[in-house]
ZAMARGU-4260 file (C-alpha; in steps of 0.2 Angstrom, whole numbers, plus 5000, padded with zeros to 4 digits):
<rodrens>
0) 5033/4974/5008 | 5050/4967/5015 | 5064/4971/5004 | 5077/4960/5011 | 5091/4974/5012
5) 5103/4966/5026 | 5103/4950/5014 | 5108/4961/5000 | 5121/4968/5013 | 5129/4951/5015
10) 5129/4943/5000 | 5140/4961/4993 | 5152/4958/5004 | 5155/4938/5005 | 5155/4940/4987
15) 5171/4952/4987 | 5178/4939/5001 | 5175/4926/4989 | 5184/4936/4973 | 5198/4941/4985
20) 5201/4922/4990 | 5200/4917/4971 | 5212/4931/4964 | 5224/4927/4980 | 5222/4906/4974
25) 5226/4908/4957 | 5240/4921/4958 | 5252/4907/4959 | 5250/4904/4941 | 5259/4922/4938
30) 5273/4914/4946 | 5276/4901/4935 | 5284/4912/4922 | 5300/4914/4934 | 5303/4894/4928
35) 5309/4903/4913 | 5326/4904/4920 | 5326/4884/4917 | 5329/4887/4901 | 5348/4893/4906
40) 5349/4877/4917 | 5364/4869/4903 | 5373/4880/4904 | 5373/4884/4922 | 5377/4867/4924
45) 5388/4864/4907 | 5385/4855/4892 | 5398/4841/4897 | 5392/4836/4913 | 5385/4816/4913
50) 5382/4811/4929 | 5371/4819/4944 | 5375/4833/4955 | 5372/4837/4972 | 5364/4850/4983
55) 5362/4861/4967 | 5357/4878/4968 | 5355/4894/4960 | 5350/4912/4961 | 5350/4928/4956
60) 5352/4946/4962 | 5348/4963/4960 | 5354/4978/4968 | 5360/4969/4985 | 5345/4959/4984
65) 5341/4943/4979 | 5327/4938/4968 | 5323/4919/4968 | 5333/4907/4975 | 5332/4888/4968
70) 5339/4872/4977 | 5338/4855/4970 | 5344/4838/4978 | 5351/4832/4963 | 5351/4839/4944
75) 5354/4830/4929 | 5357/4833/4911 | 5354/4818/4900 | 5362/4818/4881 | 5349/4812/4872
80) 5343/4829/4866 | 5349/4837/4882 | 5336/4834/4893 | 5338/4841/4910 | 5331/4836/4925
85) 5329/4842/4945 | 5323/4833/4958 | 5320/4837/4975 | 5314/4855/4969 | 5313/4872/4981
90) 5312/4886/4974 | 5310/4904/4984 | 5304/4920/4976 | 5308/4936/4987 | 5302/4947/4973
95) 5311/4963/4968 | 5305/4974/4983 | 5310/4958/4993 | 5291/4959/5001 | 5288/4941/4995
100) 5291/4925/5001 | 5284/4915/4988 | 5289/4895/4988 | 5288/4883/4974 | 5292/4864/4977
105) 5291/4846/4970 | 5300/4831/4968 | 5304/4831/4950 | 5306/4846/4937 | 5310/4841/4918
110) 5316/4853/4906 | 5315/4848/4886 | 5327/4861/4876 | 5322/4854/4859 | 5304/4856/4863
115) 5307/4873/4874 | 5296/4867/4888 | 5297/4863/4908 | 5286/4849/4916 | 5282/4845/4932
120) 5283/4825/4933 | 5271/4822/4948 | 5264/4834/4960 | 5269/4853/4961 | 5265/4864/4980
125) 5267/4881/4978 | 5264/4892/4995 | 5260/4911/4992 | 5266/4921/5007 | 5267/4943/5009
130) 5283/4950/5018 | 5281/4968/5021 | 5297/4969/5032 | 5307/4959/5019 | 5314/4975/5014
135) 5322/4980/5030 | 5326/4962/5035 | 5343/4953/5031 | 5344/4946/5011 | 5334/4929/5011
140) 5328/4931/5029 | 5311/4923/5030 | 5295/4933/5036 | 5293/4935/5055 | 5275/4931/5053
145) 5261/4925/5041 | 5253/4937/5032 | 5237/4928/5020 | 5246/4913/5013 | 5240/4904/5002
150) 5242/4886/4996 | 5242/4878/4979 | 5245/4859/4974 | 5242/4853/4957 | 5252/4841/4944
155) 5256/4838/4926 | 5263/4857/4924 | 5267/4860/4906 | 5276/4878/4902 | 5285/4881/4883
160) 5295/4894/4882 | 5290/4897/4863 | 5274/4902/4867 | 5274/4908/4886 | 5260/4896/4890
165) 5260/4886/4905 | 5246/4871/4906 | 5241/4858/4917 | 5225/4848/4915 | 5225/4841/4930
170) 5216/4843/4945 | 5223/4861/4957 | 5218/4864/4975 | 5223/4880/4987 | 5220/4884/5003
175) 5218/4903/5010 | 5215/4909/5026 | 5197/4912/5020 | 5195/4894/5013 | 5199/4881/5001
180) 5196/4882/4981 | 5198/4870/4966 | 5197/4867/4948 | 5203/4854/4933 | 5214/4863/4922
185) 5221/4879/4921 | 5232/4890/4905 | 5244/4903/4911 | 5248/4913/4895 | 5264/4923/4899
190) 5263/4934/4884 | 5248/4942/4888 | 5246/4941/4904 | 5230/4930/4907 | 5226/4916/4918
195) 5211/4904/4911 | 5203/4890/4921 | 5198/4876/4914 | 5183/4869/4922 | 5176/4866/4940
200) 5182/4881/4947 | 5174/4879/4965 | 5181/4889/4980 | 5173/4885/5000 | 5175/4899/5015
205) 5180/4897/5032 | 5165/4909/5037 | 5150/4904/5046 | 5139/4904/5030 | 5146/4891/5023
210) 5149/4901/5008 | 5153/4891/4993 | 5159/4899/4975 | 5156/4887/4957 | 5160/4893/4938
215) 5158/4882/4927 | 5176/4893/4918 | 5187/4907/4920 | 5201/4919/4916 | 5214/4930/4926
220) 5222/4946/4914 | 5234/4953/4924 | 5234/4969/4913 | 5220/4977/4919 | 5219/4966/4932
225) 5202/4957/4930 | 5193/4941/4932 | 5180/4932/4923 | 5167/4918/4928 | 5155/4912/4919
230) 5142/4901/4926 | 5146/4907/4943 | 5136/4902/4956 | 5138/4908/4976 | 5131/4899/4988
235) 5128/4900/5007 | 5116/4892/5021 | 5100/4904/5016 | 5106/4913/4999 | 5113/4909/4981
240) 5116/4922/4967 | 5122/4918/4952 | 5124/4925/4934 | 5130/4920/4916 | 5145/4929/4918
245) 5154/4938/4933 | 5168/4952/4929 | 5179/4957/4945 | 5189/4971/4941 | 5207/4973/4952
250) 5219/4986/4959 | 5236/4983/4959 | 5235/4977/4976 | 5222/4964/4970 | 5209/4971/4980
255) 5191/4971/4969 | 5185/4990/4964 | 5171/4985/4951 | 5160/4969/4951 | 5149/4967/4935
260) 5137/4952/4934 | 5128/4949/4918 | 5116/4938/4912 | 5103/4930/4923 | 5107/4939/4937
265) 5099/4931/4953 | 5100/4933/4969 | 5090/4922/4981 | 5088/4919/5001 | 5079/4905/5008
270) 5067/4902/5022 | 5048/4907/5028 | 5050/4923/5020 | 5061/4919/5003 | 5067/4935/4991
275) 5073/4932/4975 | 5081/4947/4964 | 5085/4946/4945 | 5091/4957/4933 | 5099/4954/4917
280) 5114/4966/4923 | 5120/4969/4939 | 5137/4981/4944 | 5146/4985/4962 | 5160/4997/4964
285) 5170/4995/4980 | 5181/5005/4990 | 5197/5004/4999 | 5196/4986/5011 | 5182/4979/5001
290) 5172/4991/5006 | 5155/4993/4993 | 5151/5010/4988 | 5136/5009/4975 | 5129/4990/4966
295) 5119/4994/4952 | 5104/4982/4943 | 5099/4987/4927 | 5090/4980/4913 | 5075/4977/4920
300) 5075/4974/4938 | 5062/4960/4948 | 5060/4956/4966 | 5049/4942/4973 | 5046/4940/4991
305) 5036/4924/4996 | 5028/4923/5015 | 5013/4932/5025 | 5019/4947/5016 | 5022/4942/4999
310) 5028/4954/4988 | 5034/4960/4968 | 5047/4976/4966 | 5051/4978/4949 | 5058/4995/4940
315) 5069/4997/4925 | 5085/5001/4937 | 5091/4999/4957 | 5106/5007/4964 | 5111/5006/4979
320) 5123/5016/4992 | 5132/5007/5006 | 5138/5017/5022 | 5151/5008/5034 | 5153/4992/5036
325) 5144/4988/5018 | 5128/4992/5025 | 5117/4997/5013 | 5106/5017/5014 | 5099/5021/5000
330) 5091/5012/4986 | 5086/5022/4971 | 5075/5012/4958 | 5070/5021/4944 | 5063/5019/4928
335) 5045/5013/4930 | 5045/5007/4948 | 5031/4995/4951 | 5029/4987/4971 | 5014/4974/4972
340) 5011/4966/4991 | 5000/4951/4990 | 4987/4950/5004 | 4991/4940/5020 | 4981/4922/5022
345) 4980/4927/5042 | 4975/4947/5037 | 4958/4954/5039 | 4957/4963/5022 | 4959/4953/5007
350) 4969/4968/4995 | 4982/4969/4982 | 4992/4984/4985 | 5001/4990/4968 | 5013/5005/4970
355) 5019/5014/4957 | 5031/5028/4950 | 5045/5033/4939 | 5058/5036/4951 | 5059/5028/4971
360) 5071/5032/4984 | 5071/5019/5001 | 5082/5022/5014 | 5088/5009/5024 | 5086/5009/5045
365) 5101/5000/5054 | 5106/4992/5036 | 5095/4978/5039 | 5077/4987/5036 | 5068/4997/5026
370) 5062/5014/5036 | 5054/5021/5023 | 5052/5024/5004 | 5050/5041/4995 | 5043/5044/4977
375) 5056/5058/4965 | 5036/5065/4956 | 5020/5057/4954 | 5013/5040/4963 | 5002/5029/4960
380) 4994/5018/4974 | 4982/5004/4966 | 4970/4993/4977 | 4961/4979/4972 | 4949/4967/4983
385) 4953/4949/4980 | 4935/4945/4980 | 4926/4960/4973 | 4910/4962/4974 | 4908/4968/4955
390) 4922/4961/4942 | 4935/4976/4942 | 4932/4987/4953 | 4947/4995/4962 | 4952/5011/4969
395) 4969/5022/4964 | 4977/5034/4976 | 4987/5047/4968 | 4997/5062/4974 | 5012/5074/4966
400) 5023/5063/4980 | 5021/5048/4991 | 5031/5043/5007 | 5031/5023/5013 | 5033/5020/5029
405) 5038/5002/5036 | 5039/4994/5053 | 5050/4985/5064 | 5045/4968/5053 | 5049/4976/5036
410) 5030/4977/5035 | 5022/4992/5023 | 5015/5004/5040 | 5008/5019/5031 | 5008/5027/5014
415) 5007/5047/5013 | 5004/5058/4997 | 5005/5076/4995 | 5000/5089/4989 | 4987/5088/4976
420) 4980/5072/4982 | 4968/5060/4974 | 4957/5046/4976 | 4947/5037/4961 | 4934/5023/4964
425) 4933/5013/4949 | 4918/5000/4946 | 4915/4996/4930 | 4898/5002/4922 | 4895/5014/4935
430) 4902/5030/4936 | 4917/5034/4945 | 4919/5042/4964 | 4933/5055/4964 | 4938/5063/4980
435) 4954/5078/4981 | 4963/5084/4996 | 4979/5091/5001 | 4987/5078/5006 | 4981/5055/5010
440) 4986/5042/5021 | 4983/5024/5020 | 4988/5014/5034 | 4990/4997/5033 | 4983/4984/5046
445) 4999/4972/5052 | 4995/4957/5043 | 4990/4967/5027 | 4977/4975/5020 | 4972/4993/5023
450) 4965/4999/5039 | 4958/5016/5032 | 4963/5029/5020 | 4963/5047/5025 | 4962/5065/5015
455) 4966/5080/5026 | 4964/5098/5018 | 4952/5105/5006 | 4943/5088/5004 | 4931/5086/4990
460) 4920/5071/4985 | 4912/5070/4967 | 4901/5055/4960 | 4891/5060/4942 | 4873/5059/4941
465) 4865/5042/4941 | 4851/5039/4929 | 4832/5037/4940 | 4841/5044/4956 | 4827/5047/4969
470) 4838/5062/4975 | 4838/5072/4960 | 4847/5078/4947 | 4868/5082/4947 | 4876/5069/4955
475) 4883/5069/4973 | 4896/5080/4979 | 4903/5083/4996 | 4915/5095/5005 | 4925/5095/5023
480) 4943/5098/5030 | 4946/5080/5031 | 4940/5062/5027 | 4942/5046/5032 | 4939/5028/5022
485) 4938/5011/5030 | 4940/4997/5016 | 4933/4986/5030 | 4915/4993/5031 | 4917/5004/5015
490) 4912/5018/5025 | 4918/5039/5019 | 4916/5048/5034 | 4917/5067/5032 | 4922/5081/5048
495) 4926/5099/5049 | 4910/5107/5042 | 4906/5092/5032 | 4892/5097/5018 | 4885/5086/5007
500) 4876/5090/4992 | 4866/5076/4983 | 4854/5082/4969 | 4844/5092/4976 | 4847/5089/4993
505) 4860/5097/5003 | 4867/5090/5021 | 4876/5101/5033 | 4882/5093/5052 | 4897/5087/5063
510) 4902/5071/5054 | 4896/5064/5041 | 4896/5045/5034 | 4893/5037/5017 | 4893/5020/5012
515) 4901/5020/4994 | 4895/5004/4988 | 4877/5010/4991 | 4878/5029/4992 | 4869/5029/5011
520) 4874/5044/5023 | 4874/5046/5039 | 4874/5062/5048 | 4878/5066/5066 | 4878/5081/5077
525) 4868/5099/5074 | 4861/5091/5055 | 4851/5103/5045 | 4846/5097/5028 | 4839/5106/5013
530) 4827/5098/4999 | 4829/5113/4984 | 4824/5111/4967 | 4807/5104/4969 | 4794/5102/4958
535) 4776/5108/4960 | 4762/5097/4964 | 4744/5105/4962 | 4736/5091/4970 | 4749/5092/4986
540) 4748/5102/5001 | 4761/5103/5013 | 4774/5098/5002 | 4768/5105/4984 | 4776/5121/4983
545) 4792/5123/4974 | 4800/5132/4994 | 4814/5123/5000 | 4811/5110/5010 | 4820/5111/5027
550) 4825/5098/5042 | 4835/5100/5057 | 4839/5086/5071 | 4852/5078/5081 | 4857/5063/5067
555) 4851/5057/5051 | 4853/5042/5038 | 4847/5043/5021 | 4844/5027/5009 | 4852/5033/4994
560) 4841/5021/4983 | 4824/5025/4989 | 4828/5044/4995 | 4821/5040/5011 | 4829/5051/5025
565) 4827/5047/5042 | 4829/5061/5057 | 4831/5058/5076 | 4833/5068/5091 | 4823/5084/5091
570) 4818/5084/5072 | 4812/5099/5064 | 4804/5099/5047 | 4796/5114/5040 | 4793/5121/5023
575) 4786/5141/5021 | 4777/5142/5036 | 4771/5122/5040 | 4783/5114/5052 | 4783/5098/5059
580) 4791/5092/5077 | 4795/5076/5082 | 4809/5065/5089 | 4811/5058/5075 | 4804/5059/5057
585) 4806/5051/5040 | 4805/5061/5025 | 4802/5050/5008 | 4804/5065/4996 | 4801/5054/4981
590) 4785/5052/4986 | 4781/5067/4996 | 4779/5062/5012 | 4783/5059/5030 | 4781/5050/5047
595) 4783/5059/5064 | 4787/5048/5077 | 4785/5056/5095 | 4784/5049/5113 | 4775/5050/5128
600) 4784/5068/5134 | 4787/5076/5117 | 4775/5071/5104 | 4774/5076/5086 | 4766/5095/5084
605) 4762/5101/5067 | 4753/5120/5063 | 4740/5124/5049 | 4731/5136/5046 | 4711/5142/5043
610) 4702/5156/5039 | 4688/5163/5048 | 4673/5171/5042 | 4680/5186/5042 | 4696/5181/5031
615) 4707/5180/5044 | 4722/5168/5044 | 4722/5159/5061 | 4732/5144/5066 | 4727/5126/5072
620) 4741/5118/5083 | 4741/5097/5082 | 4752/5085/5092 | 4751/5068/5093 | 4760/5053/5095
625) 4763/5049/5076 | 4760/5057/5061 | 4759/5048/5043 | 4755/5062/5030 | 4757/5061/5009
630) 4755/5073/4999 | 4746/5064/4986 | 4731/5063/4995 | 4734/5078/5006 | 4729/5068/5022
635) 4741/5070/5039 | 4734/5055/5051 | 4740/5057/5068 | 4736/5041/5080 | 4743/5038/5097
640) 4733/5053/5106 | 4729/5069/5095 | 4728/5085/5103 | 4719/5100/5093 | 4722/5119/5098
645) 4711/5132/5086 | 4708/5148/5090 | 4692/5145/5098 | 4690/5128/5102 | 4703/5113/5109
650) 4702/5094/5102 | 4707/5077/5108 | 4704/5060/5102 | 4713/5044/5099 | 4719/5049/5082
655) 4714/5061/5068 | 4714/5064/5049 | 4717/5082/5041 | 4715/5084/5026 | 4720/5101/5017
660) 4715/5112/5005 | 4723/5107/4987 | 4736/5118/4981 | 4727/5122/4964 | 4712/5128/4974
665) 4723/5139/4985 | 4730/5146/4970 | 4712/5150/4961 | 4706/5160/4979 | 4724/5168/4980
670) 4728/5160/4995 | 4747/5157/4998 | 4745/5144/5014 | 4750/5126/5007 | 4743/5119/5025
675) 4725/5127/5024 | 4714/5115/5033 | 4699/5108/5023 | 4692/5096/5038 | 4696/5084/5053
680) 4688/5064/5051 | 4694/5060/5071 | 4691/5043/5079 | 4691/5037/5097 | 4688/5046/5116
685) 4682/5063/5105 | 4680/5079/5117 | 4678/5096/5108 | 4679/5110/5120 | 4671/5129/5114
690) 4673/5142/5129 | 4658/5136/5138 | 4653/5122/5132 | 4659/5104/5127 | 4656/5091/5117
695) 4660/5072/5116 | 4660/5056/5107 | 4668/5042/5095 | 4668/5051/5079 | 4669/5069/5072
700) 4670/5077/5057 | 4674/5095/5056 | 4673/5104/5039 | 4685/5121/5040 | 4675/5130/5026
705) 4659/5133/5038 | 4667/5129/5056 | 4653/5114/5056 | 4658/5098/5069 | 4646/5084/5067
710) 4649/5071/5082 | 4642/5051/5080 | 4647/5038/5089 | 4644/5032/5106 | 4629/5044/5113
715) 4638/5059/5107 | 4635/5073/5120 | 4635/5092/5121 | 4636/5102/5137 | 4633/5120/5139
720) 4639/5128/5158 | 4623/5138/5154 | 4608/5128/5144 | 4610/5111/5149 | 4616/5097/5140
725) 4609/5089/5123 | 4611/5067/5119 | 4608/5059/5101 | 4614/5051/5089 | 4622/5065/5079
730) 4626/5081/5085 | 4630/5096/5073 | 4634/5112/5080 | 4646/5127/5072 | 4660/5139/5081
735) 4651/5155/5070 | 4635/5151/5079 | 4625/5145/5093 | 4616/5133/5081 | 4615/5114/5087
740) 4609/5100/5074 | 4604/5083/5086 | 4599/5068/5074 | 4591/5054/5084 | 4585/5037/5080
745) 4568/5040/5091 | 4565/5057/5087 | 4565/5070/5073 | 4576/5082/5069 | 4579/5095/5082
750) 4587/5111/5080 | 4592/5119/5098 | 4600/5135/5100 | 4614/5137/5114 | 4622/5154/5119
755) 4641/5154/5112 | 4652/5169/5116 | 4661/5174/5104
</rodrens>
């Protein structure tokens, strides 16, 4: 947010240029009490005298000194009410430390006894000059060199010695070394010391601004030494300010201490990037040589910034500390400082940035821009999408501190809070997403919007329970030594031991990821997950116990809306003693089930379990290519080439159902296996080998309970290294026994006995 310091910089001190040039311009009028001495002119000259005198003169003296000095070409006092009049008029004020050189001349002077009052019949030059070696120089000797003269012309110059008051109505110029002023009329009241413009005041500087000053009136006291401007209106090439009323406080020296501006206080710069401050009051002390100290806006302070960047500060009051050279290094606004950065037409993210705080301090790099901007307590960041997906949403960043930095272009860089930070995701109707750290960071893309936000230390993530949330009970919550939020694909992403916990799920890895809008994560690197809090399912298997469920693999990304997890790279799922491998596998724990994706060199391997005839508890090893199992109908189907192992006998076929043994029936013979095999329907290239012999065909059916196989399909085919081989349409034959059942089309039933080893 460009603040438009070095503006501020030069408009303080062509402002103090410009009072100095006024108070200088009008200080003539102070002068024309010394036309008192007028009033003595009769009898300087005597009563009697009729007719014109020449080379008149007159002065007076003090302490070796002289005072003022007045030459006239002719004087003449009329007798019709004792008129007097000079013409060809110079008068000379040294002053009484003799440090002046002031001249007053015109071409016909009148003074009025009966009416007590001097006029200037035509037009009046009065040059204002400094003589600092008067003193020490011979009595009337004029100065060795200019110091600030100033030039003054007007006409019409009224002054009555009953009331003190001089007055002209007519128009007055003066020329300084800075510039040139004006007005129409001017009242100099002796008595009390004050000086009142008329109207038109208008002053323009020999600067390369082009500085301009307008009131529309104003007065000079001389005790205190102040001015007064209303309507006044500064202007120069890229800036105005301009106030109701503007009150310059003097030394004795006439150099301006205290500036106060009130009412309507503006101050605007032009161009691409316009500012425009107001405030309904406004005060600048100065130093020795014009040089500012502090200006104060009160009231109820507003800055506008127009542009790529544009911008609103407002706070209750901004004051501001100038170093050398009036170049502003500190602002403090305080009183519920506000600082809102509109989005950039040309920037990426489309984002209101509101900043806000009860107290501010900016300090000011160079005198020309911002460095950077510190909070005195709490702050408040608010951002708010342009285009929001859901009316209202917004995100607040808070923190017991906050730090803005800006770059080389006055452009908002970074923002940093600490300690006790906070963020809040608001959207209305849903619940709100509250993260907490030590300390955040949002940095700011170039042409605005936010690039990320980051939470470093002690980072936790909360977001209350949704109704119907496939994960489970709770809510999500999620924990790591830092964070990191990019608005541009509303991505959290979570390192240093990131741990998730969502419902009933928990997620442990290197990084991981979360979409806010819809709750998705992304894990990556050594990721274990845990399904707790399960309910059990007597009709399930595999994944019908209350045990933890537990998966391991390289990466995973869960839906959040479905509950649908998917693991790659060495994926391990297991609950109790059933395990699943695979490169990959998706876990839909809604629904209780899974698919197991392998590849040609490291297929999918699964272990159940059966019991032999003597009650013994042996495993049965199964890999495959895929796996697609479900819980609700207890049926694993592998496909792609399914590989077998029992104790006594090895499997293959083209793909395989095993079905297992229902929970509740494990439960009623006090079995504790939830992957107790209840039979194999396989399909496809079928060979069954026993010890010695083997077995072939398209279909097979084994049933756990009695170790029975029946093969159909294709010719099946059993071979004995011993008895032969047997053909027919079905083959039946046991792993207890040597027992083989062959079912044929053209024949009977036929019952061969084969020698199996045991």
């Amino acid at each position: 947010m460009p603040l438009s310091i070095p503006r501020l910089r030069i408009w303080f001190a062509m402002l103090a240029i410009a009072v100095v040039a006024v108070v200088a311009g009008f200080y003539f009028y102070a002068r024309i009490q010394n036309l008192s001495f007028l009033k003595q002119l009769p009898e300087k000259l005597g009563v009697d005298i009729q007719q014109s005198s020449q080379g008149f003169s007159l002065s007076k003296s003090q302490g070796g000194r002289t005072l003022f000095t007045i030459r006239a070409a002719n004087a003449v006092q009329y007798t019709d009410g004792g008129r007097a009049e000079l013409r060809d008029v110079n008068i000379v004020v040294y002053g009484r430390q003799s440090n002046r050189f002031d001249q007053i001349y015109g071409s016909n002077f009148e003074y009025d006894p009966k009416a007590g009052t001097v006029v200037a019949r035509g037009e009046v030059n009065i040059d204002l000059e400094g003589n600092t070696s008067g003193p020490v120089q011979p009595d009337q000797a004029p100065p060795r060199e200019l110091q600030n003269p100033i030039h003054l012309k007007t006409s019409g110059l009224v002054f009555s010695q009953k009331t003190g008051v001089a007055h002209t109505d007519q128009y007055v110029e003066f020329r300084v070394p800075q510039g040139a002023g004006s007005a129409v009329g001017a009242t100099y009241d002796t008595k009390n010391n004050v000086l009142t413009l008329g109207s038109q005041v208008a002053l323009k500087a020999n600067d390369q601004h082009g500085t301009t000053v307008h009131a529309a009136h104003g007065t000079i006291n001389k005790e205190p030494r102040e001015i007064n401007l209303s309507d006044a209106r500064i202007h120069q090439q890229d800036r105005d300010f301009q106030s109701d009323r503007l009150e310059l406080l003097l030394t004795p020296e006439n150099e301006v201490r205290r500036a106060v501006a009130t009412g309507n206080v503006q101050l605007l710069t032009h161009g691409p990037n316009s500012t425009r401050l107001r405030s309904p009051y406004a005060e600048m002390m100065l130093g020795v040589k014009n040089q500012i100290q502090t200006a104060v806006f009160s009231g109820g302070v507003e800055m506008e910034t127009s542009g790529p960047n544009a911008a609103t500060v407002t706070a209750g009051r901004a004051t501001i500390e100038f170093a050398e050279q009036n170049r502003p290094q500190v602002v403090h606004a305080t009183e519920s400082v506000r600082i809102e950065q509109q989005p950039s037409p040309q920037g990426k993210q489309q984002q209101r940035i509101e900043i806000t705080s009860q107290a501010a301090d900016m300090y000011v790099r160079q005198g020309r821009l911002i460095a950077y901007a510190q909070s005195q307590g709490p702050a408040q960041v608010t951002i708010t999408p342009v285009k929001p997906a859901v009316p209202g949403e917004h995100t607040v960043v808070t923190a017991a501190r906050m730090r803005a930095e800006f770059d080389e272009q006055n452009h908002l860089d970074l923002v940093r809070g600490e300690p006790r930070a906070k963020i809040t995701s608001i959207v209305p109707g849903q619940p709100d997403k509250v993260s907490t750290s030590d300390s955040v960071t949002a940095h700011f893309a170039p042409g605005g919007g936010i690039l990320d936000i980051r939470q470093e230390g002690n980072f936790r993530y909360s977001e209350p329970d949704t109704k119907n949330s496939p994960m489970g009970p709770g809510g999500r919550f999620a924990y790591a030594a830092r964070a990191r939020y990019t608005p541009d694909d509303d991505v959290l992403t979570l390192a240093g031991s990131p741990r998730i916990v969502d419902g009933g799920m928990t997620v442990t890895a290197n990084t991981v990821r979360i979409v806010q809008r819809t709750g998705d994560a992304f894990a990556q690197g050594s990721v274990k997950t845990t399904y707790s809090e399960l309910q059990q399912n007597p009709d399930g298997a595999i994944l019908a116990t209350r045990d933890p469920v537990h998966v391991t693999s390289n990466s995973m990304n869960v839906q959040r809306q479905s509950g649908i997890a998917r693991y790659l790279g060495n994926a391990r799922l297991w609950q109790g003693a059933n395990v699943v491998e695979a490169p990959s596998i998706e876990f839909d724990r809604p629904n209780r089930s899974l698919v197991a994706q392998g590849t040609a060199s490291t297929p999918v391997t699964s272990v159940f379990v059966q019991i032999n005839e003597n009650g013994k508890t042996t495993p049965v090893v199964v890999t495959a290519a895929r796996l697609v199992y479900n819980d609700s109908d207890r049926r694993a189907r592998y496909t792609g080439g399914v590989l077998a192992r029992g104790e006594a006998m090895t499997m293959t076929s083209a793909s395989a159902d095993i079905i297992l043994v229902p929970a509740k029936n494990r439960a009623a013979q006090s079995l504790v296996s939830p992957s107790q095999l209840d039979r194999i329907i396989a399909l496809g290239n079928i060979v069954v080998q026993q010890q010695d012999r083997r077995a072939t065909g398209e279909k097979l059916v084994y049933t756990a309970a009695d170790e029975k196989f029946i093969m159909t399909g294709g010719s099946p085919l059993l071979a004995d290294s011993q008895h032969g081989t047997i053909r027919g349409d079905s083959l039946t034959f046991y792993s207890r026994d040597d027992r083989v059942l062959v079912e044929s089309n053209e024949s009977s039933r036929t019952i061969t006995r084969t020698r199996v080893t045991r």
